[in-house]
N, C-alpha and C positions, 0 to 999 in steps of 0.2 A: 339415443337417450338412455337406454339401458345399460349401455356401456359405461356411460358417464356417471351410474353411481352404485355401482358398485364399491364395499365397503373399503376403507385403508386398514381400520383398527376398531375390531368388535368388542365390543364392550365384556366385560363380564357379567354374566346373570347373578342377582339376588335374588331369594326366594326370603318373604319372609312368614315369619312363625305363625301360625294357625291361630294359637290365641291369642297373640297380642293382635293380630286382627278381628278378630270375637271380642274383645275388649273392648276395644274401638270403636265395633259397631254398637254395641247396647250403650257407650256412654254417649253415642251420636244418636242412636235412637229414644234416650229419654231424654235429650236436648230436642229433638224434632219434634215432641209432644206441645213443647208450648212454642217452636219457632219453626213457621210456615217454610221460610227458607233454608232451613237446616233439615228440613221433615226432604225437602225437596233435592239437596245434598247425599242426605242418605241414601234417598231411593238409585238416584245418580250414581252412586258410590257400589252401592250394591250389585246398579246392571250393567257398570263396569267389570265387578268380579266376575260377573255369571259370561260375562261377554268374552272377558280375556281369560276366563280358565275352558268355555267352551270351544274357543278359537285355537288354543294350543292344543287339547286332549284330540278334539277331530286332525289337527294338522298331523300330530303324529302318527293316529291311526288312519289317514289318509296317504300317508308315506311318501309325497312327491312334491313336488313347486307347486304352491297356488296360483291362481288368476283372478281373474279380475270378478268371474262370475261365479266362485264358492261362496256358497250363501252365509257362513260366519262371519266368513272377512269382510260381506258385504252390512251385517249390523253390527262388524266391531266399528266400523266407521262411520257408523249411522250412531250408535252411543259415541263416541269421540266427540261426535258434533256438536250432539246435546249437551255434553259437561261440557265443551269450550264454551258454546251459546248461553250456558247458565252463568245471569250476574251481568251480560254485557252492559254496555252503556248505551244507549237510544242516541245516536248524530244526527242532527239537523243537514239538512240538503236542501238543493233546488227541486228536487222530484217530493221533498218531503223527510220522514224519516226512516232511518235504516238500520240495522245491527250489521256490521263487518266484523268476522273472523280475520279476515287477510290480515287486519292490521296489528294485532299481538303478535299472528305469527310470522310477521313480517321483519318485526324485532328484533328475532333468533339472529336473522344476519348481523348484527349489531354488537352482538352478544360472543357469536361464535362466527370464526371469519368461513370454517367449514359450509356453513350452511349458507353460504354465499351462489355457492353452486347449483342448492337444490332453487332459492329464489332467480336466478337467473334462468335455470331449465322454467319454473313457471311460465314466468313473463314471457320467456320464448313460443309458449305451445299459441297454435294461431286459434284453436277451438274455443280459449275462452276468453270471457265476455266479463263477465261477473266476479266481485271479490268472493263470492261464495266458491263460486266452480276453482280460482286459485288458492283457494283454502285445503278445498277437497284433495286437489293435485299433489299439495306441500305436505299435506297428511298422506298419501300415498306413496310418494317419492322419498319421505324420510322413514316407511314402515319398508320401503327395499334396502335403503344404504344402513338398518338398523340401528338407527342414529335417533329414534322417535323423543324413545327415553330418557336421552342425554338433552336435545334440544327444549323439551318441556319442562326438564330440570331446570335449565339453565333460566329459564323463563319464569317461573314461581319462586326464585332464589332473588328474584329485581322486583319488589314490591311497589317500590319508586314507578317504576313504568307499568306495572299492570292496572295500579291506581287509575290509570289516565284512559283506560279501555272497562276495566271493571268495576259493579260495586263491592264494597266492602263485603259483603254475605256471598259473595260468589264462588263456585266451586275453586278455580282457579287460585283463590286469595285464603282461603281455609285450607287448613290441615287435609280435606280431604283431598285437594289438589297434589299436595305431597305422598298420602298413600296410592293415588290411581296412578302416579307418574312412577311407583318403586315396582306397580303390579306390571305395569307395561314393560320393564325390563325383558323378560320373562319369553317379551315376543321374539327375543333376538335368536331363539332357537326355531322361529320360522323363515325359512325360504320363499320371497313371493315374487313373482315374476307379474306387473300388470303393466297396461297397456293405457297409458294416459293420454296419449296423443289420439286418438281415435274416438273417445269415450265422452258420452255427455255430461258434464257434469255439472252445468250451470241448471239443467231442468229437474235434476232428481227431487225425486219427495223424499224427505228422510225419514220412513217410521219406523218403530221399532217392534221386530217380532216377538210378541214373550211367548209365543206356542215352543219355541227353539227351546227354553229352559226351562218348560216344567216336564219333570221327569218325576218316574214312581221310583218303589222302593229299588226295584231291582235295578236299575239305571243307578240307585245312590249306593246298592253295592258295588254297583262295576263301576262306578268311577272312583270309590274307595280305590280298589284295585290299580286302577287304571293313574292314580295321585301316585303312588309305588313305583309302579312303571316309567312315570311320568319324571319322578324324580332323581330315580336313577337315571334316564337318560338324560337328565340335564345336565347331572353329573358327567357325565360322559361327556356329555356335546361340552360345557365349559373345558375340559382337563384338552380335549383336541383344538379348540380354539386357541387356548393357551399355546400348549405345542403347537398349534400353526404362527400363533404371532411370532414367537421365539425364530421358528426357523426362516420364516418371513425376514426379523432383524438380523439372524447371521445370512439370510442370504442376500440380504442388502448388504452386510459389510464386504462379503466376499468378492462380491461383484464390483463394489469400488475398491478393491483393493487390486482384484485382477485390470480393470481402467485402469491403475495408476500401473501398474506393472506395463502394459501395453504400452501406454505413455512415455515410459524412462525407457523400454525395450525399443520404440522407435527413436529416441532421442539419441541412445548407444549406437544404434545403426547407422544413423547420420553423424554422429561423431566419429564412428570407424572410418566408412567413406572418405570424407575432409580427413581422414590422419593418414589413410592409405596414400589421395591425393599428394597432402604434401609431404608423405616418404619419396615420391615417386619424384616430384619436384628438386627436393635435396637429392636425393640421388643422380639426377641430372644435374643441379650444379656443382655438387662433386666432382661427376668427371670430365666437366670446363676447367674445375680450377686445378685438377692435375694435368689436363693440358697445355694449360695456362703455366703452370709450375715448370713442367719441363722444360717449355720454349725459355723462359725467365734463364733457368740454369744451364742450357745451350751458351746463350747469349753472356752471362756471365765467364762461363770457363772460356769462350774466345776472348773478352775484354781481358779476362788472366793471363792469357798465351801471349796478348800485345804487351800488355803492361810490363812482363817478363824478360819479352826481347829489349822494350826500351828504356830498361832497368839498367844499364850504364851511365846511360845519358843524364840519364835523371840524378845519380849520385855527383856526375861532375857539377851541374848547375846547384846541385845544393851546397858544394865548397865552396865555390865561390861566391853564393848568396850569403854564407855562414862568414866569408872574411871581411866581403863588402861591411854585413853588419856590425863585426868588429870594429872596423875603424869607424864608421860613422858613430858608435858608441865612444870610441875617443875625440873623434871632433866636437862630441854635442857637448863631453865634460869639459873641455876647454874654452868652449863658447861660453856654458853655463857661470865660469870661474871667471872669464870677462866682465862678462855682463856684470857680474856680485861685484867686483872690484868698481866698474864703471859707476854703477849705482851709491855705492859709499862716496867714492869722490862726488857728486852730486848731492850728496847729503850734506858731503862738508861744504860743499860752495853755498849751501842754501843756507846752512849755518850763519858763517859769514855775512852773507846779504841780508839777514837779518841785523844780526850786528849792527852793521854797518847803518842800516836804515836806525835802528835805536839811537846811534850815535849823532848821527844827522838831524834827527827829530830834536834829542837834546840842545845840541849847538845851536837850533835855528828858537830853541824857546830861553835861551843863554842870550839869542841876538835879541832878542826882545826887551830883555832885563837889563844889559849890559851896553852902554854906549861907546864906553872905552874899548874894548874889547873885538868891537866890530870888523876892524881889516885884520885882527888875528884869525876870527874864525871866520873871516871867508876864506883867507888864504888857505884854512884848514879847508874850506868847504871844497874847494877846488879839486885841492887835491886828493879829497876821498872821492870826489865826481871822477876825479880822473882814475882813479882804482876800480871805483865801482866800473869804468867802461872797459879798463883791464877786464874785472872779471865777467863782464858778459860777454865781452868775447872769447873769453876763453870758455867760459860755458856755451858759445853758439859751437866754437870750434869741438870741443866735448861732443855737443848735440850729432854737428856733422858726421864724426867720425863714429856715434854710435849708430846714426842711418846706417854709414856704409859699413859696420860689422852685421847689420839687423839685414841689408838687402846680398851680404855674403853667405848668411844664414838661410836666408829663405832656397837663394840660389844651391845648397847643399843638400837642403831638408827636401827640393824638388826634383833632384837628383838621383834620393838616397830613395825617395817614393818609386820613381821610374825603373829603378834597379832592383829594389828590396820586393821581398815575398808580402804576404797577407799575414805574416808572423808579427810582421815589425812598424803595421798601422798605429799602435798606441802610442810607440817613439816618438811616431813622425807627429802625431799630436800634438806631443808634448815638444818638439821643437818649434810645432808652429806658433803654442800657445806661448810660447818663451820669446820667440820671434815678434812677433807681435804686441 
């Protein structure tokens, strides 16, 4: 439990000025002459000061960690209780009615997510029972993480909510809530080690000793004295807190910066590895593929050596594929000079039979018109019928004898394929397509 709250980030101590709290108090003191509850603020206010300046002055001149049973510490929180207790609100229950502390300061969590921590250590401890004894804990556990100060701040700053626990004249909701809450800074230069889990503190009586602060003259000279001492060393204790949080944040940065070095320094390492890996890899298939290379270029300078000897051979058949192709290049232009010739007389025949059919149309729309006329143009009809079978047969015989150049053609072009090289496919294309 001790472990768990110890501080992150100590506050800085204010001290404030002497007479603007002598100020203070006489303008609260001729306000408490006519108002019961302010008269009662005061005295509150006062055996705060006497509590929290007798609690620091002994702590220092006591020089070590407090506990649980140094009699200051035990009526600085014995006055704590009465100024929170001052103002509460009376709640209705089933047992009746009750005053709870817990629940203001219960708030804090609310307010400050820090103080989440010290309410959960509460709730945790198995000894108590009562929202007083969890009252007492949270006031002890927040005077070790020196956090008292901040959290009471933070609490008297929410009017809104203290409304709902306090009355209005209560310490907590008046100014002088705000002076006991600046004097208690103060405590942050005490170290207290107590022992909450073990401790009863739902049964305690709280009263308060005033034998503890009356002192004679010579007690108000030495504590003159002793305010000097007192405040130099606060000096002191601030200026080393300071310098501890400082180096506290560079030692937080150093440390994640040295993490993140570790980080990239394992990440490098594993990157080396895997690069080493695959030099190790390439380098084995490197010297596959010069083995692989050599066989290749074996295998090639033999194919050279053949190729070489049957480099004769090879130059006769290419003459002769080279003359072959010659003439087939003259048969195809003489074929081609056929065919065009062939085709024009077939154009002229088609000529003709048109004609011819014009003429015949005319004569037979002449027979229609013309009666006299009629054995003239049949004898004409006749005899263009018998032309017209003149010329189909001479166009069949035409036809025939372009079959048989078209199936000499093919017979050549299938010839000139069987013979000719992979040079002279596009020819033979074009004989086929001519053939065809």
């Amino acid at each position: 439990l001790l472990a768990r709250m110890k501080p992150n980030n100590v506050p800085t101590c204010g001290v404030m000025s002497v007479q603007h709290i002598l100020q203070r108090t006489m303008k609260w003191t001729m306000k408490s002459l006519r108002d019961p509850m302010a008269m009662e603020r005061a005295n509150l206010l006062n055996m705060a000061k006497l509590s929290i300046k007798g609690l620091i002055e002994s702590a220092l001149s006591f020089g070590r960690t407090l506990d649980s049973d140094y009699p200051p510490l035990q009526q600085f929180f014995v006055v704590m209780e009465h100024c929170l207790k001052h103002g509460l609100r009376v709640k209705k229950s089933f047992l009746g009615y009750n005053k709870s502390l817990w629940g203001p300061l219960e708030m804090v969590e609310k307010l400050c997510p820090e103080a989440g921590e010290i309410a959960a250590s509460v709730r945790d401890l198995p000894g108590l029972k009562t929202p007083l004894g969890r009252a007492r804990a949270w006031l002890r556990l927040a005077l070790m993480q020196k956090r008292l100060a901040d959290y009471l701040r933070l609490l008297i700053t929410r009017k809104d909510l203290l409304s709902d626990f306090y009355e209005n004249s209560a310490v907590m909701v008046e100014e002088e809530g705000a002076v006991i809450v600046g004097l208690l800074v103060g405590l942050n230069v005490i170290d207290a080690n107590l022992c909450v889990k073990g401790e009863d503190l739902d049964t305690q009586v709280g009263v308060i000793d005033f034998s503890m602060y009356l002192k004679n003259d010579i007690d108000d000279y030495r504590s003159e004295e002793r305010n000097g001492q007192i405040a130099a060393i606060l000096d002191q204790k601030n200026y080393v807190e300071e310098l501890n949080r400082q180096l506290n944040s560079s030692v937080h940065g150093l440390q994640g910066r040295v993490d993140n070095l570790e980080k990239s320094n394992s990440k490098l390492i594993e990157e080396l590895a895997i690069a080493k890996n695959n030099i190790i890899k390439l380098q084995e298939e490197n010297h596959q593929l010069r083995n692989e290379n050599t066989i290749i270029l074996m295998k090639a300078q033999q194919q050279l050596e053949v190729c070489l000897l049957q480099c004769p051979d090879v130059e006769n058949e290419l003459v002769v594929q080279v003359s072959m192709k010659q003439e087939m290049d003259l048969a195809m232009k003489l074929l081609e000079k056929d065919i065009h010739e062939k085709q024009d007389t077939l154009i002229g025949l088609r000529h003709q039979l048109d004609e011819v059919k014009a003429i015949n149309v005319e004569m037979y729309s002449k027979m229609q018109t013309s009666d006299d006329g009629m054995k003239q143009k049949n004898d004409m009809i006749t005899r263009l019928e018998e032309k017209t079978n003149q010329i189909t047969a001479t166009m069949k015989q035409l036809e025939q004898s372009d079959k048989d150049l078209l199936s000499q053609t093919r017979t050549l072009a299938m010839s000139f394929v069987k013979c000719a090289s992979a040079d002279t496919e596009h020819q033979y294309k074009l004989v086929k397509d001519i053939s065809f």
